[in-house]
N, C-alpha and C positions, 0 to 999 in steps of 0.2 A: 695284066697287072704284074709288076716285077715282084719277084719274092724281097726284094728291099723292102717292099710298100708294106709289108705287114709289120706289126708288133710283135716282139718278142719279149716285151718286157714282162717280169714275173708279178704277179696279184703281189695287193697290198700284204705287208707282215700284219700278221693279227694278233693284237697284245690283251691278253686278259691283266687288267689293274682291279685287286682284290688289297682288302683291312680286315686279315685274319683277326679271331682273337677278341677282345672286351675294350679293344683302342676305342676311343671317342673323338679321335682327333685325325679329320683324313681332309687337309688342305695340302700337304705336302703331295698324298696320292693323286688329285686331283690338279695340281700343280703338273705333277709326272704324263698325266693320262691325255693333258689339251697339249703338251709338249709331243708327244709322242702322237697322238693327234697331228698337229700343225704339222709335221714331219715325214707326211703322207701314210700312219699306218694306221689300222683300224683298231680302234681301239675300246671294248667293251669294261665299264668300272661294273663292278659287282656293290658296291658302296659298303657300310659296316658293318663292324661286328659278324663275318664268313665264318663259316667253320671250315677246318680242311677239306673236308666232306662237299661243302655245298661250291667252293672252289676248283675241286675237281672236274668236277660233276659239271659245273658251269664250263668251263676250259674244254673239256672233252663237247659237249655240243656245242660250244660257237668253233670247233677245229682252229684254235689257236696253235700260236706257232712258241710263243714265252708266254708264261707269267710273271707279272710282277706283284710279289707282297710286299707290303709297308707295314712294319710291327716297331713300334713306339714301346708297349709296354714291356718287353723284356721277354717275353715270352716264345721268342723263336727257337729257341732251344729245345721247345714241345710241339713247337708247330710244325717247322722245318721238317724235321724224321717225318711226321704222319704226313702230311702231303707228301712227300718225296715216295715214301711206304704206300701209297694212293694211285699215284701215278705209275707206279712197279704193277701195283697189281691189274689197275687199268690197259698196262700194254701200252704206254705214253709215251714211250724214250723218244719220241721224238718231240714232246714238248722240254723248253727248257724253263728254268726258275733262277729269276734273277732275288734280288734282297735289296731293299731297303729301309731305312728309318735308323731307331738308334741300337745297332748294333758293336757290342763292344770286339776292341782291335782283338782282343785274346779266344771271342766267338769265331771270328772268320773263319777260320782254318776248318774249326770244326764243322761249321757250313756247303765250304765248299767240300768235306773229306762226305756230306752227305749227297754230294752230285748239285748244288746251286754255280750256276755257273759264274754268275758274280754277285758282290755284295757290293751297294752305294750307300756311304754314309752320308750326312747330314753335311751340306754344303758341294759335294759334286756339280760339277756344271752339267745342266742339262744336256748338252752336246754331245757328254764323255756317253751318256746313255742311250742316246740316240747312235752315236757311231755303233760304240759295243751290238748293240742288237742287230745294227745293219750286217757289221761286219761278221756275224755270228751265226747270221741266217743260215738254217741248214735247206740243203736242198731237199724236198718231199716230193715223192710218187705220184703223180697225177692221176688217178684213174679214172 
């Protein structure tokens, strides 16, 4: 058998979709998670009302590669730092944290200035989400 004949292709990207937070409202997340799904990546939702804590915690045993939270109520501005503050102390850098729902244009900055690698607001094409993470993918240590 020629060394053409095998696969090189890398495993699927493994996306944890979490609704940090007191939101009651996760069709948009679920909208994100069969998207990204259909898109060939695996994709574990944690469903409502997560705490940073149980986020984490979930992200680190399914060895995901991003997360994505969806925060509606306003509240990323408290959640953001403790997950982020989570994943530091986990030894996580190499998961990344992306953003979505309604977060406001004058938030971002301050997001990304806590290490989210991006933030997608309301009305994004599914596509720009799926490229970004493709295109984002970091390479990990096989051991």
């Amino acid at each position: 058998m020629s060394a053409a004949s095998f696969s090189t292709s890398a495993p699927p990207i493994r996306v944890l979709v979490a609704k940090p937070g007191l939101d009651g409202h996760d069709r948009g997340a679920k909208v994100i998670a069969r998207a990204l799904r259909d898109a060939g990546m695996e994709v574990i939702y944690t469903g409502l009302r997560q705490t940073p804590e149980q986020v984490v915690n979930a992200a680190l045993q399914e060895d995901v590669e991003f997360i994505g939270l969806s925060i509606l109520s306003g509240a990323h501005a408290a959640i953001i730092p403790r997950v982020m503050k989570l994943l530091e102390q986990k030894e996580m850098d190499d998961v990344q944290v992306i953003l979505g729902g309604i977060i406001p244009d004058e938030d971002i900055d301050a997001m990304e200035r806590l290490g989210v690698a991006a933030v997608f607001q309301p009305g994004t094409p599914l596509e720009s989400i799926i490229t970004f993470i493709r295109e984002n993918r970091r390479q990990r240590d096989i051991a």
